[in-house]
C-alpha positions as a Python dict, from the first residue, in 0.01 Angstrom:
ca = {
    (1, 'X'): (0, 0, 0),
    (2, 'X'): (129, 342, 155),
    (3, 'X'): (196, 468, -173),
    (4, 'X'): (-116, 435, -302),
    (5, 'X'): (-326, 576, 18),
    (6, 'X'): (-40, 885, -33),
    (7, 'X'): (-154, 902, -385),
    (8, 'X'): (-497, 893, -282),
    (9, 'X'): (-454, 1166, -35),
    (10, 'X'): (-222, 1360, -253),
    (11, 'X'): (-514, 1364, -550),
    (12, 'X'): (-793, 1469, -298),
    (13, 'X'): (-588, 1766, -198),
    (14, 'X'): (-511, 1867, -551),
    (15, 'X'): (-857, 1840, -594),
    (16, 'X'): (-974, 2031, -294),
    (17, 'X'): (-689, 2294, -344),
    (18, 'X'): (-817, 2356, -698),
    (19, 'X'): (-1183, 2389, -564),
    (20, 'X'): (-1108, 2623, -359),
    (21, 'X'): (-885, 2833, -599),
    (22, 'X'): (-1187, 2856, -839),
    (23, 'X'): (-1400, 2935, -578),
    (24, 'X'): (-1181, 3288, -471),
    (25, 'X'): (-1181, 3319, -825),
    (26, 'X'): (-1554, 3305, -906),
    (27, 'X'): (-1596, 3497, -564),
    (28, 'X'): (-1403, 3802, -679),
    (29, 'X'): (-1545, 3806, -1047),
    (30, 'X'): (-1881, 3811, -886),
    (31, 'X'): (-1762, 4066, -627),
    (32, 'X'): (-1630, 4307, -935),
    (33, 'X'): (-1904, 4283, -1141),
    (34, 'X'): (-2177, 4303, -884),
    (35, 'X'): (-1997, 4648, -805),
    (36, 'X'): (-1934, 4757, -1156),
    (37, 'X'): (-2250, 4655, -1353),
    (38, 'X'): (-2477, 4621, -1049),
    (39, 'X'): (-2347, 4907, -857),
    (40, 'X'): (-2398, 4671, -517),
    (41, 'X'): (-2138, 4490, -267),
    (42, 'X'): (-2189, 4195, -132),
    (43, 'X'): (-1987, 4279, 216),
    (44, 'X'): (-1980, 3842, 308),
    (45, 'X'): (-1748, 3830, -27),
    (46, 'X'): (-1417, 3979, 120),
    (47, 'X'): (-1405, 3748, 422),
    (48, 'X'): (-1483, 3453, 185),
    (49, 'X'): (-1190, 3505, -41),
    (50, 'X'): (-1004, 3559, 268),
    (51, 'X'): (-1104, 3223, 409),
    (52, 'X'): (-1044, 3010, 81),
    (53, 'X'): (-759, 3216, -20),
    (54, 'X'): (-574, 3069, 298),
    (55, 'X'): (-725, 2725, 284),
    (56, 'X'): (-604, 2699, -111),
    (57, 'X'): (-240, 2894, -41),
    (58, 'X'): (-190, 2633, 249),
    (59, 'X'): (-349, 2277, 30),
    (60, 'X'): (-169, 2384, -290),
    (61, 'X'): (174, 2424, -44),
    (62, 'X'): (105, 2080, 66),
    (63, 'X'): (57, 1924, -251),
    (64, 'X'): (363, 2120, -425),
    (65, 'X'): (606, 1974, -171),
    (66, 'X'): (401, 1643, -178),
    (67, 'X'): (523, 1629, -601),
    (68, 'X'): (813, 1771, -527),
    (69, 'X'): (709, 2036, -748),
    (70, 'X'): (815, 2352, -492),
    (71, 'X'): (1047, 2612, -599),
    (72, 'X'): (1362, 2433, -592),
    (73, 'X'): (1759, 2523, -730),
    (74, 'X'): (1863, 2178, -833),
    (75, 'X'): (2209, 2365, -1025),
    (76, 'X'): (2440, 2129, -744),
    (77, 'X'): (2211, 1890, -705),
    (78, 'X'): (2171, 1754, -1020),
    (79, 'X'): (2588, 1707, -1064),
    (80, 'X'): (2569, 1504, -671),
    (81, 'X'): (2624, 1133, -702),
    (82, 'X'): (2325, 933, -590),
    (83, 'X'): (2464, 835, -249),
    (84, 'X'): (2516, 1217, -166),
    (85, 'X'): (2169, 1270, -281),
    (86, 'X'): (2047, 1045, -114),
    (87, 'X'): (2211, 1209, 253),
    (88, 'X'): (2063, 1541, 154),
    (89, 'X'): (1723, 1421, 38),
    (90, 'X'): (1723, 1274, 418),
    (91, 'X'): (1821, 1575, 621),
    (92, 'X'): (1585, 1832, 374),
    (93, 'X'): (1283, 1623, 487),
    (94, 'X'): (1395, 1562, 850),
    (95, 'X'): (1389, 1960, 871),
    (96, 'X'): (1101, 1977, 671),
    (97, 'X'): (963, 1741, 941),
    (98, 'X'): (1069, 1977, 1216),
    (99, 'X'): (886, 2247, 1021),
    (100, 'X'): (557, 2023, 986),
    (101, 'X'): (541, 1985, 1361),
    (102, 'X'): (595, 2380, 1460),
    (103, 'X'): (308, 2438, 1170),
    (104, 'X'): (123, 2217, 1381),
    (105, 'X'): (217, 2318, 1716),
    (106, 'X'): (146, 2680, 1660),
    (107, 'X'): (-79, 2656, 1406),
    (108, 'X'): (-358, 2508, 1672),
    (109, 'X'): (-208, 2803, 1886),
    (110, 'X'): (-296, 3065, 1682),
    (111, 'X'): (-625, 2856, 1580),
    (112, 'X'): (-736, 2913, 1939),
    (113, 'X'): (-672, 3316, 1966),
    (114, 'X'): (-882, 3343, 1607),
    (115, 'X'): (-1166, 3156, 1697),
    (116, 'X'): (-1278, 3453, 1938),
    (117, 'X'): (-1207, 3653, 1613),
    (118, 'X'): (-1499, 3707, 1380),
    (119, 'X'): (-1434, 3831, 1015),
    (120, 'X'): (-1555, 4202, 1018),
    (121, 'X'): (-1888, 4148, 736),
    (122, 'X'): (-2054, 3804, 853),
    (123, 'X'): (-2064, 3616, 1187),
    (124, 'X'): (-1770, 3352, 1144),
    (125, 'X'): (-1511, 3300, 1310),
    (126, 'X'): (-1113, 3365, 1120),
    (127, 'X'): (-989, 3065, 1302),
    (128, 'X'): (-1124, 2833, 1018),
    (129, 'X'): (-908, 3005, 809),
    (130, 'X'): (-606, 2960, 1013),
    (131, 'X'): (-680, 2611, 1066),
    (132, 'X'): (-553, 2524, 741),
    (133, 'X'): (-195, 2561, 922),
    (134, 'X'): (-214, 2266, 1160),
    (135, 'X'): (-439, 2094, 943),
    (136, 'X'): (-189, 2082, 602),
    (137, 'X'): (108, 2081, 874),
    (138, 'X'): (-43, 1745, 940),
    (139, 'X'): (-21, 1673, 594),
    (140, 'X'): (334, 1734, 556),
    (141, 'X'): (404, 1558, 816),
    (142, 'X'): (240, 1241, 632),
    (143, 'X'): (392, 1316, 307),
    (144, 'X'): (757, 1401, 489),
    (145, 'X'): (753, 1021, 709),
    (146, 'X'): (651, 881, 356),
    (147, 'X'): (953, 1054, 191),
    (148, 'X'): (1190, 956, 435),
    (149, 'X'): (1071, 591, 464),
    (150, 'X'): (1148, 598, 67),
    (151, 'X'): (1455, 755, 63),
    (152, 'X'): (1582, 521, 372),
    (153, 'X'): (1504, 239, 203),
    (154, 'X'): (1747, 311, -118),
    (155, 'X'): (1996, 61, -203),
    (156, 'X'): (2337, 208, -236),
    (157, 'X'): (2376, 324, -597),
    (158, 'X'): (1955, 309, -658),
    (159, 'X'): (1798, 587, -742),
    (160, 'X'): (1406, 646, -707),
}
């Protein structure tokens, strides 16, 4: 039942992530050739890709680690016998758990001081953008408790 609400969660951030990766693309393709074939510039477009750019770096970070998909050297892992991979499969994802909760701690922190920030070409604020730290911290933190409930519950010799 957990796995398949993680899933669930997993796919709508893969999906959101890649929303939000076409939209700084269309964004920018719109910004160059409104200034090349137009000769105008849309001033709003800059803070935009800004704000998704951060929002999509941030989801598709979340859903990397969530697949286990993230840069990774598995040279010595792949040689460790299942027990030991098991042990350092645990204490990766307790200090990626650590790491969740400072994104989240200092994420909302730095949420805060942006909010009295507005982007320089349109009235919004750049905390939205920087919300995306405490809000996909959150998210790792979910996906990290699911990891280690999975890995703790290996038999010895069992392999997921």
């Amino acid at each position: 039942m957990v796995d398949k609400i993680m899933n669930r969660l997993l796919r709508v951030i893969q999906f959101c992530a890649g929303t939000l990766f076409l939209a700084v693309f269309s964004a920018n393709i719109l910004r160059i050739v409104l200034r090349n074939i137009v000769g105008i510039t849309w001033f709003w477009i800059d803070g935009f890709s800004r704000l998704t750019f951060i929002w999509t770096v941030f989801l598709g970070a979340t859903a990397l680690y969530a697949t286990d998909e993230h840069l990774m050297m598995n040279y010595f892992v792949a040689r460790m016998r299942s027990e030991t991979k098991r042990r350092l499969d645990v204490f990766i994802n307790l200090a990626f758990l650590v790491l969740a909760l400072s994104m989240i701690f200092y994420g909302f922190l730095v949420f805060k001081v942006r909010m009295r920030i507005p982007y320089t070409s349109w009235n919004f604020p750049t905390g939205y953008a920087y919300l995306s730290v405490p809000v996909c911290g959150i998210l790792m933190l979910l996906f990290s408790l699911n990891k280690l409930r999975t890995f703790l519950s290996w038999k010895k010799g069992e392999m997921a």
